[in-house]
LOGUTOR-856763 format. One record per residue: residue in three letters; y negated, z negated, x of N, C-alpha, C in turn. Coordinates in steps of 0.05 Angstrom, whole numbers, padded with zeros to 5 digits, always signed. Each point is the difference from the previous one (the first is absolute). Layout:
% LOGUTOR-856763
ALAYZXYZXYZX;...
***
This chain:
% LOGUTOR-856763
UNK+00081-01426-00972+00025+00001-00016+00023+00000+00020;UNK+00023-00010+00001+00016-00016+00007+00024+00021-00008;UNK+00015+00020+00021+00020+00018-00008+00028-00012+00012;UNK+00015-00004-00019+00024+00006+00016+00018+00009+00021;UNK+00020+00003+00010+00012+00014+00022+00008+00032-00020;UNK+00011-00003-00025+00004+00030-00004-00013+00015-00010;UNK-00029-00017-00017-00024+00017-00002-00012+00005+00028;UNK-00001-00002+00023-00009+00004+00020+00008+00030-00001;UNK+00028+00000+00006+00017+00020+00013+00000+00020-00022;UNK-00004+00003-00024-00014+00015-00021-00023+00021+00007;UNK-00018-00022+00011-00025-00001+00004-00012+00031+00024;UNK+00019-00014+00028+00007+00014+00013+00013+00029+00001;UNK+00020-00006-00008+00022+00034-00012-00026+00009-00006;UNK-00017-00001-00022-00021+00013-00019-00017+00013+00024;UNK-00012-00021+00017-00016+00019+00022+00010+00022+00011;UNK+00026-00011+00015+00012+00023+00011+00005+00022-00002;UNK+00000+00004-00039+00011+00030-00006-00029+00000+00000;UNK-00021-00007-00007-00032+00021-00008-00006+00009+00027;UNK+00006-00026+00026-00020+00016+00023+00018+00024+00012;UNK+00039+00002-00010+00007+00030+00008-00003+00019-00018;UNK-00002-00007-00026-00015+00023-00006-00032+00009+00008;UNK-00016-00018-00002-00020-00003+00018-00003+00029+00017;UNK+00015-00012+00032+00005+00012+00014+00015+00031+00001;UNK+00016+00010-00022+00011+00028-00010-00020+00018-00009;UNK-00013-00012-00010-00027+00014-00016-00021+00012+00026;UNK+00000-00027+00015-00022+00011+00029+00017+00016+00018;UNK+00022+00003+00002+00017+00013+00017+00001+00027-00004;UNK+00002+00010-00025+00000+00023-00016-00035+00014-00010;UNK-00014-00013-00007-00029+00003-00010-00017+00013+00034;UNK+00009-00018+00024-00012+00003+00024-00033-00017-00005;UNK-00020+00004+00013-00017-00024+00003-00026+00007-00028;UNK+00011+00031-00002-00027+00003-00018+00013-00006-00032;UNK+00034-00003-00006-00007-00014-00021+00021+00017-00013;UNK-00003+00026-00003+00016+00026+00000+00020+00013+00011;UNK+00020+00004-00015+00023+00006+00018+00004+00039+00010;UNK-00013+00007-00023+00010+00025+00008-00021+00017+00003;UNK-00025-00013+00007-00029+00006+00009-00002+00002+00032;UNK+00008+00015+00020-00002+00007+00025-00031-00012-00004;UNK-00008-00013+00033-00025+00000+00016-00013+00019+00001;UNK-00027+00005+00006-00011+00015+00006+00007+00024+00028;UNK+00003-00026+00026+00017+00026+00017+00026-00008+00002;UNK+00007+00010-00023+00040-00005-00001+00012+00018-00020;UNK+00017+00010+00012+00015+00028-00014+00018-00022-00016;UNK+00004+00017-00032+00023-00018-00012+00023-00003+00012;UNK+00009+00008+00028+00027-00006+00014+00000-00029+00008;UNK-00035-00011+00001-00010-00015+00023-00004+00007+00026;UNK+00005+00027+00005-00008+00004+00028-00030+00008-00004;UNK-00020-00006+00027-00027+00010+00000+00000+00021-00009;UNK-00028+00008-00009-00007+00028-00019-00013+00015+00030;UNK+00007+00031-00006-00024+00010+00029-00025+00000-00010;UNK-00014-00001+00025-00026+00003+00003-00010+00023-00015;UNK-00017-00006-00016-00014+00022-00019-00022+00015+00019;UNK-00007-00007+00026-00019+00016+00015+00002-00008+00033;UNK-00004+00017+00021+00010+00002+00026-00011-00040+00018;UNK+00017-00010+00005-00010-00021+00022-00026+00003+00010;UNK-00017-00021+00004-00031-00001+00017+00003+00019+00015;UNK-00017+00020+00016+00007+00007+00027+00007+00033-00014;UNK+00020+00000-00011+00014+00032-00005-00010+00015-00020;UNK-00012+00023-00001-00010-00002-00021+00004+00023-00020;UNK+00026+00017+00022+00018+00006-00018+00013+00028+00015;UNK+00022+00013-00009+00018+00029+00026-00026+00004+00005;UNK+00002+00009+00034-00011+00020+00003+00001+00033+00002;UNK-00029+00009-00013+00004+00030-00004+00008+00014+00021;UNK+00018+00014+00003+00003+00025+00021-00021+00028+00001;UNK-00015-00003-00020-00025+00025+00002-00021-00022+00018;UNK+00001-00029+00000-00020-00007+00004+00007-00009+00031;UNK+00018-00003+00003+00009-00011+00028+00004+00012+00025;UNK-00020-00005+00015-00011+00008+00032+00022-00015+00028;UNK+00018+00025+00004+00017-00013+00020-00013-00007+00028;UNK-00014+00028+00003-00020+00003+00032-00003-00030+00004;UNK-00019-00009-00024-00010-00034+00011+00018-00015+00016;UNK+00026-00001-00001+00023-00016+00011+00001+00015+00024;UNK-00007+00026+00000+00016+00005+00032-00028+00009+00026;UNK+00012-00001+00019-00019+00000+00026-00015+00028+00003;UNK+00016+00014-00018-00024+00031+00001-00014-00003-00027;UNK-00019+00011-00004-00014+00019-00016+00011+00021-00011;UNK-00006+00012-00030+00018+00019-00009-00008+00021+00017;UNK-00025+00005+00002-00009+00025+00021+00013+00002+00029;UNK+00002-00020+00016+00016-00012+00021+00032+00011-00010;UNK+00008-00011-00013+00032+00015-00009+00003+00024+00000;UNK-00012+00022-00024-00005+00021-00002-00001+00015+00032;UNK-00028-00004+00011+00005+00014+00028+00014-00015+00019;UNK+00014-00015-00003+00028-00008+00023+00024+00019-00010;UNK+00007+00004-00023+00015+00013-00014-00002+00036+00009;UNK-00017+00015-00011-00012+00015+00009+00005+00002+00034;UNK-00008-00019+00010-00003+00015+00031+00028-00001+00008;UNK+00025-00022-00005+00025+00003+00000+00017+00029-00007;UNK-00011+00008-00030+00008+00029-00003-00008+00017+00021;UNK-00027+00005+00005-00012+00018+00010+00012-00006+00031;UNK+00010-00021+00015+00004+00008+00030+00030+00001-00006;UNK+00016-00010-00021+00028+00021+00007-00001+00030-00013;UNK-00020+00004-00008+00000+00032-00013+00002+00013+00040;UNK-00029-00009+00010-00012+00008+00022+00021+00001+00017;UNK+00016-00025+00004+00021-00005+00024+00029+00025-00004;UNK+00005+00013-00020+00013+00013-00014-00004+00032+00012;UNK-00024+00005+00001-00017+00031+00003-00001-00004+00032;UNK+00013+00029+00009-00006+00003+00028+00008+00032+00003;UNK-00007+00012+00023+00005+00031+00004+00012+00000+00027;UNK+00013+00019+00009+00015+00006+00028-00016+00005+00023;UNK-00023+00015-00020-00021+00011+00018-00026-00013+00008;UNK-00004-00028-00014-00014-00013+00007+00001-00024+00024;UNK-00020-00008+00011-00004-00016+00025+00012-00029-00015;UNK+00013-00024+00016-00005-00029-00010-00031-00013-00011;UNK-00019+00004+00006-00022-00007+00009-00007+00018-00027;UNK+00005+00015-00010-00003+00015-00026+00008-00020-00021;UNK+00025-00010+00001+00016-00003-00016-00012-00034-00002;UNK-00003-00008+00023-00009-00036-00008-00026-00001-00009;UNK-00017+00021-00003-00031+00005+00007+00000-00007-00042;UNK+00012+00018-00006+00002-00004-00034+00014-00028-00006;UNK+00015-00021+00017+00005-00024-00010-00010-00018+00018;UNK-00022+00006+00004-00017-00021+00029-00021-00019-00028;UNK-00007+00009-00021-00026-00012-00013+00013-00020-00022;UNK+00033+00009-00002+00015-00022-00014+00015-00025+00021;UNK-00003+00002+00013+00016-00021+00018-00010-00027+00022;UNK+00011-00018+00004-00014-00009+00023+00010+00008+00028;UNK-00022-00001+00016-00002+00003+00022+00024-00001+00013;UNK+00019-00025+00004+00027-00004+00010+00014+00019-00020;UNK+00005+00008-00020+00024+00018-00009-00009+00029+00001;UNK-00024+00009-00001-00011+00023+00009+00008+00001+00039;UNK+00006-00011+00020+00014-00003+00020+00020+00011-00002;UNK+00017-00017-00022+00029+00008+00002+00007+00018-00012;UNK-00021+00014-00023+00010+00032-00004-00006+00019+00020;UNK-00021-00009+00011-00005+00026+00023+00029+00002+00022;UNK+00006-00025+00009+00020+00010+00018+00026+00008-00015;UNK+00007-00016-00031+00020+00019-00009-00007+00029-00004;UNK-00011+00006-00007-00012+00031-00004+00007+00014+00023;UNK-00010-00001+00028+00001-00001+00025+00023+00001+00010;UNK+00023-00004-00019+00030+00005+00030+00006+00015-00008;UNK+00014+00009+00033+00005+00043-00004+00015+00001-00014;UNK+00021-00012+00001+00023+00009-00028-00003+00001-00015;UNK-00017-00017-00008-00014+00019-00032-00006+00021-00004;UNK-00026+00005+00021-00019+00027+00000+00017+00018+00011;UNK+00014-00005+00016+00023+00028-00002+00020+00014-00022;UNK+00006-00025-00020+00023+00005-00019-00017+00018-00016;UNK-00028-00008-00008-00021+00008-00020-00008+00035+00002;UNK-00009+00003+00028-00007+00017+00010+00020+00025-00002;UNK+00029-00007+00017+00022+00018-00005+00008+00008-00029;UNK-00007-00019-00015+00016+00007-00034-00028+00008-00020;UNK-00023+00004+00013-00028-00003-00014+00010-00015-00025;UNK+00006-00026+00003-00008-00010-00022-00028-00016-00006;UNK-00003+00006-00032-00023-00006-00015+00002-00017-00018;UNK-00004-00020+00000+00005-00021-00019-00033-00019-00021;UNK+00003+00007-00018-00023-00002-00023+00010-00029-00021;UNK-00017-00024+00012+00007-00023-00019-00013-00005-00027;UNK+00016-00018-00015-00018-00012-00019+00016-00022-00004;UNK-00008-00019-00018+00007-00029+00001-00017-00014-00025;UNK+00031-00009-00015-00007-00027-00027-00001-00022+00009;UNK-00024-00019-00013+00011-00025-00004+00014-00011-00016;UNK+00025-00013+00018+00019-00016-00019+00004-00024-00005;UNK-00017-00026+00013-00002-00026-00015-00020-00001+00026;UNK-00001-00038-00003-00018-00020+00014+00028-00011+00007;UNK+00015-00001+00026+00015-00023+00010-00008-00025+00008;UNK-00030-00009+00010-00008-00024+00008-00034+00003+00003;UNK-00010-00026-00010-00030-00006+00007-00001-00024+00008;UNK-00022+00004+00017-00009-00029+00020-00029+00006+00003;UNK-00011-00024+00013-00016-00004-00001-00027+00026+00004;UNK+00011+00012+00028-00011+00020+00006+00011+00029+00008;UNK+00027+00007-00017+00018+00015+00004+00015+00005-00020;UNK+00013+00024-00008+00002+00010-00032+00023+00017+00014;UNK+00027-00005+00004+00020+00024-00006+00011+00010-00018;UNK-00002+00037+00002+00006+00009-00026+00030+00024+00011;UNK+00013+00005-00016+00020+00011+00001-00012+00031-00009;UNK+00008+00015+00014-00010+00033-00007+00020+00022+00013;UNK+00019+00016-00025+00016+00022+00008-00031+00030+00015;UNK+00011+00004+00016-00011+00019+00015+00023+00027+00001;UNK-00013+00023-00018+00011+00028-00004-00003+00018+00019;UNK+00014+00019+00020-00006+00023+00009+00005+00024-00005;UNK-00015+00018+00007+00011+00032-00002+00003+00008+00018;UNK+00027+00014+00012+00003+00000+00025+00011+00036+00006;UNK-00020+00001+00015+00005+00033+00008+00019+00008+00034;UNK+00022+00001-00002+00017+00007+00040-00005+00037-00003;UNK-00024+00010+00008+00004+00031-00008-00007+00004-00022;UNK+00027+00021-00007+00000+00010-00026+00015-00020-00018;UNK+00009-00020+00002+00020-00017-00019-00018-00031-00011;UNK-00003+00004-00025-00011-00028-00012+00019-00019-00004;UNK-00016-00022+00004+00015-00029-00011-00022-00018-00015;UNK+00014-00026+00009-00018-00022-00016+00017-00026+00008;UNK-00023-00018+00003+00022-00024+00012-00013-00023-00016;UNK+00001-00024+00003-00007-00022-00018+00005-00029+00008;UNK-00021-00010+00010+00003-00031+00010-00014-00018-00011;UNK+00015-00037-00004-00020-00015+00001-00005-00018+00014;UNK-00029-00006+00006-00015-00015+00013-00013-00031-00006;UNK+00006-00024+00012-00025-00015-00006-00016-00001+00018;UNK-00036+00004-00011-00016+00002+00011-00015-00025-00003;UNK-00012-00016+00021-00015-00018-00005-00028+00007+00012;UNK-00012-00005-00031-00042+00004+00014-00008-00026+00004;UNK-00013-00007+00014-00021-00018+00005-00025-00001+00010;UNK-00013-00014-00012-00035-00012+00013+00001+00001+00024;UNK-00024+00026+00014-00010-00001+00030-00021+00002-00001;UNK-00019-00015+00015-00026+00007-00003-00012+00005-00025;UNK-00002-00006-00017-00017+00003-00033+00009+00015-00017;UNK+00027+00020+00015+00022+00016-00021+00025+00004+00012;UNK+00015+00022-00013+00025-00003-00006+00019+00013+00011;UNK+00010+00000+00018+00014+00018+00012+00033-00006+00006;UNK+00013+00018+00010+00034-00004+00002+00000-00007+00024;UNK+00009-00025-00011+00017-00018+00032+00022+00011+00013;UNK+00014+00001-00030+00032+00004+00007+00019+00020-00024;UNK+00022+00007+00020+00019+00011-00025+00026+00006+00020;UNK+00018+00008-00019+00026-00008-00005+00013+00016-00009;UNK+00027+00010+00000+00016+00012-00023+00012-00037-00021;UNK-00008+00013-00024+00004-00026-00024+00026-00015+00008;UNK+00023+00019+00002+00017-00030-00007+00013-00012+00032;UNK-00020-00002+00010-00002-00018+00024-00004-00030-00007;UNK-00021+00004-00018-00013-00022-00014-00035-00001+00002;UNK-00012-00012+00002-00032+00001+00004-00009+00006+00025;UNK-00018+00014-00008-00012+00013+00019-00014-00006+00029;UNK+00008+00000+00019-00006-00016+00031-00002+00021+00028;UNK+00013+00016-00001+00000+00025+00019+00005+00031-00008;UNK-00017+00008+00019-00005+00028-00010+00036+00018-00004;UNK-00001+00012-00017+00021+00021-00012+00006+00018+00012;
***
């Protein structure tokens, strides 16, 4: 059949409005047909919906009753515990001394906490006269004890801990009490644990004897 020029253009106009309406209907409906029917993972905003259960791999918080720090670090909880422990115990020790006792007394009680090189260097501090004279003249008596107060650093084979060290201090007849802190660093010698080093704390970490 044989159309004219203005049945043509009839013809035409006619398509044009169906395929935009057409196209309004798919614009608004989206692919499944429905306009105000969100996707399966699509929040009616259109933004993604969350995940209803943890990513491959995660499989969800972990518990804090259940969670083992030791695993991550280079000691053993038992290893910690007595590094800890022997830190208190040699500034309690380093603390306690008498007027009337020998040097060789006095390092003899911190000889089984220490190594070899810093057990050296207490004996000759112990050892200068001016000490043992100040001690002797004023009989003083001095009785330690000592908290632990954090972990400042761990490494591989070395654990410094921060520890106030308490005294009771007898010149005579007149009491006192004095109060320092220390970082102490233990480390692995020979198959256990002994004090390398120590420090008064806010020097910074622990490297030479105090």
């Amino acid at each position: 059949m044989n159309l004219n020029d203005r049945r043509r253009r009839l013809l035409f106009a006619g398509l044009v409005v169906v395929l935009a309406a057409v196209g309004v209907y798919l614009t608004v409906a989206g692919p499944g047909g429905e306009a105000d029917d969100p996707g399966p993972g699509q929040a009616a905003t259109g933004a993604p919906a969350a995940p209803t259960s943890p990513p491959p791999g995660i499989e969800g918080a972990v518990n804090p009753g259940d969670f083992d720090i030791y695993r991550l670090l280079p000691f053993s909880q038992t290893e910690f515990a007595t590094a800890a422990d022997l830190a208190r115990r040699f500034v309690a020790a380093y603390g306690t001394y008498r007027f009337d006792e020998t040097p060789e007394t006095y390092t003899g009680r911190l000889s089984g906490m220490v190594t070899g090189e810093l057990r050296g260097q207490l004996e000759r501090d112990a050892a200068t006269p001016g000490l043992l004279e100040e001690r002797r003249r004023d009989q003083i008596v001095a009785e330690g004890s000592a908290v632990l107060d954090r972990v400042r650093n761990i490494e591989e084979n070395s654990i410094v801990f921060v520890v106030t060290g308490r005294q009771r201090i007898t010149e005579g007849d007149i009491e006192g009490s004095d109060s320092k802190r220390y970082a102490v660093t233990v480390a692995r010698e020979g198959g256990s644990l002994k004090v390398y080093a120590f420090q008064p704390a806010d020097v910074g970490q622990a490297g030479d004897t105090g």
